[in-house]
C-alpha positions in Angstrom: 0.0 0.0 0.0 2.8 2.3 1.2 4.6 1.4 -2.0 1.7 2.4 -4.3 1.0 5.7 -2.6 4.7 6.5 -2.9 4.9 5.5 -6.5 2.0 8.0 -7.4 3.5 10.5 -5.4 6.8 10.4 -7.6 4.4 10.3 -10.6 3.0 13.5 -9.8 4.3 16.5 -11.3 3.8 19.6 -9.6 4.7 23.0 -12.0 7.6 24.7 -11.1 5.8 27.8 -10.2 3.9 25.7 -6.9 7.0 24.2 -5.8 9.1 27.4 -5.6 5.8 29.1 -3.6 5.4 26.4 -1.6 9.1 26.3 -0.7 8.7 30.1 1.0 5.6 29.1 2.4 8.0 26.4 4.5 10.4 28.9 5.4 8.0 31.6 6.8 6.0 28.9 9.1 9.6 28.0 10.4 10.8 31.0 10.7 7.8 32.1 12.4 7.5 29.4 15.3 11.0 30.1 16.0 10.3 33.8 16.8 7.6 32.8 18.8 9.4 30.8 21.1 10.6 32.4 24.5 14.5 31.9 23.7 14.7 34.1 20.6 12.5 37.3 22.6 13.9 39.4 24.8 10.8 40.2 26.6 7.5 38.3 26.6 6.3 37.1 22.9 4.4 39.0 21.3 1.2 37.6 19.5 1.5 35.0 16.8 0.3 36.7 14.2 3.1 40.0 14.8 5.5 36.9 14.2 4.2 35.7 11.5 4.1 38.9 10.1 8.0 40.0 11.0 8.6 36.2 9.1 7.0 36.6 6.2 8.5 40.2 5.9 11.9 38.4 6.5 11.1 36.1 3.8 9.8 37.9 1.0 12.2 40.8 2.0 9.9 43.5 2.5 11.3 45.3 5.8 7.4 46.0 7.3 6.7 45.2 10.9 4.5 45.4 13.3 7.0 45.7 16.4 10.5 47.0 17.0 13.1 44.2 16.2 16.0 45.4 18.5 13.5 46.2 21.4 11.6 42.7 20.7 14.0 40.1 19.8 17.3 39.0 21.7 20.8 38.1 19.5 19.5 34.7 18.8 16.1 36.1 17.3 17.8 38.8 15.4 20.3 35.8 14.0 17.1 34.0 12.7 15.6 37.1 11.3 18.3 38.2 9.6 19.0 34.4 7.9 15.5 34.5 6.8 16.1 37.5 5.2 19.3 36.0 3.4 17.6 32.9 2.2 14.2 35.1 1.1 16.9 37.1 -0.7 18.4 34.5 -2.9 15.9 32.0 -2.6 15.2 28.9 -1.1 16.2 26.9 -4.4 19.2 28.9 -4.5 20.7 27.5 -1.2 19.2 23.8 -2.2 21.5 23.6 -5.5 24.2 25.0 -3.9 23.0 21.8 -0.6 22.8 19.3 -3.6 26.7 20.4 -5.0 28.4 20.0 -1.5 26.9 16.6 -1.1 27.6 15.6 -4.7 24.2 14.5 -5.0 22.8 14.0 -8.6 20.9 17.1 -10.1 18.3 16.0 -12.5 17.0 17.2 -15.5 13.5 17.9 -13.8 15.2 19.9 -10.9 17.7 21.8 -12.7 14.7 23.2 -14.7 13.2 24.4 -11.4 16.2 26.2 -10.4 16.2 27.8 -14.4 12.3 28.8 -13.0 13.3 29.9 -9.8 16.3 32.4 -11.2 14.0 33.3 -14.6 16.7 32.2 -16.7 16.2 30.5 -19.9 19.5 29.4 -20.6 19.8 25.4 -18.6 23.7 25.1 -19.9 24.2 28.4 -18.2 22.5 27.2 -14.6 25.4 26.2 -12.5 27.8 29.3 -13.2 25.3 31.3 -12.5 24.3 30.1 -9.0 28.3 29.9 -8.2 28.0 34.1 -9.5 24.9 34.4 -7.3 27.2 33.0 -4.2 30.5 34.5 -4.3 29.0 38.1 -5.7 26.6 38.2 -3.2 28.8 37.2 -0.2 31.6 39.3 -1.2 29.1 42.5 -1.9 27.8 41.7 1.9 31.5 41.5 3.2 32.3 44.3 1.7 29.6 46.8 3.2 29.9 44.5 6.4 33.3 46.1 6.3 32.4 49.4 5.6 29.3 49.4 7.9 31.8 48.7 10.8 34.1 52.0 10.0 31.0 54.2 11.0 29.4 51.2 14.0 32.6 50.5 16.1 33.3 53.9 16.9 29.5 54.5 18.1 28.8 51.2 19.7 32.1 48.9 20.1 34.1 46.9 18.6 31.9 43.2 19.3 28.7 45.5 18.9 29.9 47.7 16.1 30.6 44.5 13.9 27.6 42.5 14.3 25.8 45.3 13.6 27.7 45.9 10.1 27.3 42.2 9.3 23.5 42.5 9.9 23.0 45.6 7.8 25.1 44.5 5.2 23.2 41.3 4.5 19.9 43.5 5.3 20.7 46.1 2.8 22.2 43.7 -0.2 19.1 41.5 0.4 16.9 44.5 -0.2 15.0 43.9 3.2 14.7 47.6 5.1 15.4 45.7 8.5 18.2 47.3 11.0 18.6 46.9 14.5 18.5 50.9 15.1 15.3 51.1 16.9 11.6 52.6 15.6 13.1 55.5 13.2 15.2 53.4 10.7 18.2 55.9 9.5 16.7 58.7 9.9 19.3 59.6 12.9 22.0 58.6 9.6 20.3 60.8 7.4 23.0 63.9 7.1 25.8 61.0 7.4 27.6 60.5 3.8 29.1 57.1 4.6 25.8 55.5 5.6 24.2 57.1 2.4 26.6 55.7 0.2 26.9 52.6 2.0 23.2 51.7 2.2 22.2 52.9 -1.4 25.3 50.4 -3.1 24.1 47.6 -1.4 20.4 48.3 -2.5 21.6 49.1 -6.1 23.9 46.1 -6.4 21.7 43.7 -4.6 18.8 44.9 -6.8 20.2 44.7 -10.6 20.0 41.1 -11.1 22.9 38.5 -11.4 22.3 37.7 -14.8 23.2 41.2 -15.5 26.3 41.4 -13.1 27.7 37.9 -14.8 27.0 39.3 -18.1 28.7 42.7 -16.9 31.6 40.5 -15.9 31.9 38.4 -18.7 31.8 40.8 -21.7 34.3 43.1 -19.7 36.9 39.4 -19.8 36.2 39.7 -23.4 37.0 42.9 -24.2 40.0 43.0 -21.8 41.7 40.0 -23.5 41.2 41.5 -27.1 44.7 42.4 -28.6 43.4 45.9 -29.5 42.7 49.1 -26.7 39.7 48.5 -24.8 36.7 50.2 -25.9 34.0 51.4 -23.6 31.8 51.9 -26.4 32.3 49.0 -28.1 31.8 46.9 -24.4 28.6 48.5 -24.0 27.5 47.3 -27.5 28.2 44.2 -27.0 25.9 43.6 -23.7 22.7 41.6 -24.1 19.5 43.3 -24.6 18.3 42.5 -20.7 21.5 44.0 -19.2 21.0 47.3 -21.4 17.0 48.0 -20.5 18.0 46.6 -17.0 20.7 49.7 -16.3 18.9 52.4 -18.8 16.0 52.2 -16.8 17.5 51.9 -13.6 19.4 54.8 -14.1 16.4 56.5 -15.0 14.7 55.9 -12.5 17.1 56.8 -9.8 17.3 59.9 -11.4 13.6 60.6 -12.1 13.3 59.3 -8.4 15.9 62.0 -7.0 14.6 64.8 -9.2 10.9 64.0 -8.3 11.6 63.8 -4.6 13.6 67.2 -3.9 11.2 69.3 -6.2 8.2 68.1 -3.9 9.5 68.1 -1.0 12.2 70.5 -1.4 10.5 73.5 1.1 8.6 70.8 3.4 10.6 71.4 6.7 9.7 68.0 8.2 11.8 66.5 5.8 14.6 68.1 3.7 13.1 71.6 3.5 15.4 73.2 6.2 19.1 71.1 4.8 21.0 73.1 2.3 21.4 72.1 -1.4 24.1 69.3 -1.2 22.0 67.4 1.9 18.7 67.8 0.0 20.4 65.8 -3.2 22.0 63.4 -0.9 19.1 62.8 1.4 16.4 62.8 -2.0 19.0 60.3 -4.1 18.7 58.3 -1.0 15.2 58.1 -0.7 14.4 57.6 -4.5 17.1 54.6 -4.1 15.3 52.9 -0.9 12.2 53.7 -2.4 11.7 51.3 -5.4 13.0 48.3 -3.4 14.6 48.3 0.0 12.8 50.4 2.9 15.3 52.1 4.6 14.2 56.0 5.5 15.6 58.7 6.2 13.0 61.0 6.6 9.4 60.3 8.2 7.5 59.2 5.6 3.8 60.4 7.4 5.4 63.7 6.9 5.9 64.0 3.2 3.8 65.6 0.7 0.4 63.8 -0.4 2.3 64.0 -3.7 5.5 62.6 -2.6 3.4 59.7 -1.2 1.3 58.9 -4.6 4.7 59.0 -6.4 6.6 56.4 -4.1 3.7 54.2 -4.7 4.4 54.1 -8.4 8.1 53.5 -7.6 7.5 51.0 -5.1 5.6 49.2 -7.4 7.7 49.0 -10.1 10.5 47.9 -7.8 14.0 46.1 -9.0 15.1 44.0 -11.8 14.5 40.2 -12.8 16.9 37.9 -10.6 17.6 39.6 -8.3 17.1 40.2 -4.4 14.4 43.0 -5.3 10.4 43.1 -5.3 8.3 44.5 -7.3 7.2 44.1 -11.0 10.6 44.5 -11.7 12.2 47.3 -14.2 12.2 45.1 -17.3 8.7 44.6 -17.4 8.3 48.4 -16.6 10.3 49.5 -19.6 8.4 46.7 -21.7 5.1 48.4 -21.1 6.2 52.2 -21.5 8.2 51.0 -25.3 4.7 49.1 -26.0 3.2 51.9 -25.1 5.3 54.5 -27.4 5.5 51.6 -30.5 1.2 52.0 -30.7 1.1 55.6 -29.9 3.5 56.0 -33.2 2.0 52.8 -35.5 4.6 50.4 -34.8 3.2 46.4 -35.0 6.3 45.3 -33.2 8.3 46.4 -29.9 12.0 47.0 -31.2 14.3 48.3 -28.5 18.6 48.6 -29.9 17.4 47.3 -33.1 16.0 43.5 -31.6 12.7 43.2 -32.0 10.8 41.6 -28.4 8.7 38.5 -29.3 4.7 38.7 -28.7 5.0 36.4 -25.8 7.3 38.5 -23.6 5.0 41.2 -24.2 1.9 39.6 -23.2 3.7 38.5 -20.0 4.7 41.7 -19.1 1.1 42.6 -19.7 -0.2 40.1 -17.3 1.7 40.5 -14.8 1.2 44.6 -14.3 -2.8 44.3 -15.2 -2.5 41.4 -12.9 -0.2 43.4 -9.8 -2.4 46.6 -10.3 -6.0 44.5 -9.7 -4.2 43.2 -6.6 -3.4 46.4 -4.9 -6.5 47.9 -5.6 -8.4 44.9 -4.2 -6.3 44.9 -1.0 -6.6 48.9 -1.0 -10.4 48.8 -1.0 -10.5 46.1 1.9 -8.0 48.0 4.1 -9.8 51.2 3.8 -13.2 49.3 5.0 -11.4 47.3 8.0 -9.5 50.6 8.9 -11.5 53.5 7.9 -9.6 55.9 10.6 -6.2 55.4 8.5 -5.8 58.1 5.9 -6.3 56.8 2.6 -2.5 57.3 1.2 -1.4 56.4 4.1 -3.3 52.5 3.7 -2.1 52.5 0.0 1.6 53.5 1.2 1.3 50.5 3.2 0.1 48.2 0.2 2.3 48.8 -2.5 4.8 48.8 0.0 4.1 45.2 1.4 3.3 44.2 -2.4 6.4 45.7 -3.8 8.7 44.2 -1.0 9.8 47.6 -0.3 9.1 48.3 3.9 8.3 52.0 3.6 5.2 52.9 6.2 3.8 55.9 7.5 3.8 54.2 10.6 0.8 52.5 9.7 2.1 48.9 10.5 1.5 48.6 14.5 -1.7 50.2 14.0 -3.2 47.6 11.9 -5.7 44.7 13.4 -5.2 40.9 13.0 -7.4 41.0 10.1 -5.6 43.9 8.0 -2.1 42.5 8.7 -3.4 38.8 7.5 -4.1 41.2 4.3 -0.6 42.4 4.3 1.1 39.3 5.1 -1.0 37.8 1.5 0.6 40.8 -0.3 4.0 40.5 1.0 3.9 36.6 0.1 1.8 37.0 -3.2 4.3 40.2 -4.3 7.6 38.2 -3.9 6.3 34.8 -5.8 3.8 36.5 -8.1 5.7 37.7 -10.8 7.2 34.1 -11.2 4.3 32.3 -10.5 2.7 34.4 -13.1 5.7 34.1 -15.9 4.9 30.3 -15.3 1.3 30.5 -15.9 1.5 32.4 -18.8 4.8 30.4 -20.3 4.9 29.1 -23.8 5.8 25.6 -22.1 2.1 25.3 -21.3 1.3 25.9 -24.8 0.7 22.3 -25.2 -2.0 22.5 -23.0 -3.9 24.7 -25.3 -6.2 23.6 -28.3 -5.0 23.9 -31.6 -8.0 24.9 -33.2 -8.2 27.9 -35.0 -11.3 30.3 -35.0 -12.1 33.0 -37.1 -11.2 37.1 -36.2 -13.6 39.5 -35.6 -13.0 43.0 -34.8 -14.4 44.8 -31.8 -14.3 48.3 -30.5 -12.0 50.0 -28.0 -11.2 53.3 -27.1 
């Protein structure tokens, strides 16, 4: 009997997309049972649900919570935290490969195409350098701001202190998470210090490109080095795939647009950068437009900003980071996709050409699906948060939801305010915005194609517009 139920169970085969859910799923259950326990708290508990909550926010590297991590949780809970944040970062399926190589354990055909899934690659040959890129870039970027972290901490807070608390940031910011261990105002006490501003927005920005575009980076730079002619900067930025070119254009554009945005709107508010002069308001609005598409981190109270300022984060929050990497969000490719569809019908165009390659129909309607799809969610959560919590002021509730959907961790202190119910709400969007986008690319994949009919029926036209 045994037998038979374990042969069908082998003979199941569950899509990519469910297993790489479920596999966070696991993790934030874990991780929240073992926050709940008395040993990881420094004072009593607090209530499951705050726990599951600070989990899945570990998890799905969003940075919202309910309570104050240094005041709540002892070393040992803040040790757990912050490796939930690490393995939400790179993924669960990330740290199994890397499990399956130390043990020398036979990678099959089946699993090697759920880590391609997990990572949105589409190259299988190209699997297992990547993952060792994944591992040594990402541990070396987290060393290195580890390091630099501790030049401003040991000074303030001790040598033992000062450390730990660079280690913990470092993986924090790299990971995109928005957690620190500086009590209830994030860095807003760090706002006017250069080092931490430079520090923090690296790690975000490095942490939130992608490694696909970092080993391509990498690898066309060994190319061009080795070539017996001088080495051309123009001819090394040709010669980057499409992905790593709309993945830094837009990036760059939108930490700019981001930094512009921010200091015109809130550039004479005094309860954020109106009183600082020129150079801090650049400095403090580049940092915010950096933290703001991805990461959390503050340096200025967010209930204080503009309305305007508010509306415009959300549209930043929700576009978020890029594909493959420890970022939220619907990720800056699919962004760019949509704005270049966008400009291709406004001007006639029947196909999406970007550096003269022209984007197949499929990637297109992806990219579709998955912002009609993310919008409908936030708007859905928006309209049940503002009828559990009608005393909350409106952009302040959809602050909190494309915040928690994004896996940014930006609030207007809106978090401890919320009841059982609304953060159960959250906790969905926080959890639904980190494995949408691939659960979605999976649903929508040409690989289910054979799934579909083959019968043909005849067009018709109807209006729009």
């Amino acid at each position: 009997m045994f037998r038979k139920i374990k042969t069908k169970l082998r003979q199941q085969s569950i899509p990519a997309g469910k297993l790489i859910a479920y596999s966070f799923l696991v993790i934030i259950l874990i991780g929240s049972i073992l926050l709940t326990l008395p040993f990881t708290n420094k004072i009593t508990p607090t209530s499951y649900i705050n726990n599951l909550f600070v989990a899945t926010s570990a998890v799905c590297v969003t940075g919202l919570s309910p309570i104050v991590v240094r005041e709540q949780y002892n070393v040992l809970g803040q040790l757990i935290l912050i490796v939930l944040v690490q393995i939400g970062g790179l993924g669960f399926m990330t740290f199994l490969f890397l499990f399956l190589n130390i043990v020398r354990s036979k990678i099959t055909l089946r699993n090697r195409a759920l880590f391609q899934e997990a990572l949105s690659q589409d190259n299988l040959a190209l699997l297992p350098r990547l993952l060792r890129t994944i591992f040594i870039y990402t541990f070396g970027m987290e060393l290195l701001g580890a390091l630099l972290f501790s030049l401003v901490f040991v000074p303030e807070f001790g040598l033992i202190r000062g450390i730990y608390y660079g280690f913990w940031h470092a993986v924090s910011g790299f990971c995109n998470a928005g957690f620190d261990l500086l009590g209830s105002t994030s860095l807003i006490k760090y706002q006017l210090n250069p080092a931490i501003n430079f520090i923090v927005c690296m790690l975000i920005i490095t942490g939130g490109i992608g490694f696909r575009v970092v080993l391509d980076l990498y690898d066309k730079w060994q190319n061009e080095s080795h070539k017996k002619t001088y080495f051309s900067f123009s001819r090394y930025c040709h010669s980057l795939m499409l992905h790593t070119k709309v993945v830094l254009i837009t990036t760059l554009i939108l930490l700019v647009s981001g930094t512009l945005l921010f200091l015109t709107m809130e550039f004479s508010n005094p309860a954020t950068i109106g009183t600082f002069d020129p150079g801090q308001k650049l400095m403090v609005s580049f940092f915010q437009s950096t933290t703001t598409r991805t990461a959390g981190f503050a340096t200025v109270d967010m209930a204080s900003m503009n309305r305007v300022t508010k509306m415009m984060m959300c549209v930043y929050m929700l576009i978020g980071g890029s594909p493959a990497s420890t970022a939220g969000g619907i990720k800056t490719v699919t962004f760019a996709m949509m704005v270049i569809m966008i400009y291709c019908v406004i001007n006639g165009k029947s196909e999406v050409v970007i550096f003269n390659r022209r984007i197949k129909k499929r990637i297109m309607n992806q990219a579709l699906s998955i912002v009609s799809i993310s919008i409908a969610i936030c708007i859905v959560a928006l309209m049940m948060l503002l009828t559990i919590e009608p005393h909350i002021e409106v952009l302040d509730l959809a602050m909190e939801v494309f915040s928690a959907f994004g896996t940014v961790g930006l609030s207007c202190s809106v978090t401890p305010q919320l009841c059982s119910l609304s953060k159960l709400i959250v906790i969905v969007l926080m959890y639904t915005g980190r494995i949408g986008p691939i659960s979605m690319m999976f649903l929508f994949s040409t690989r289910n194609a054979r799934r579909q009919s083959e019968i043909k029926y005849p067009d018709e036209d109807v209006l729009i517009g």
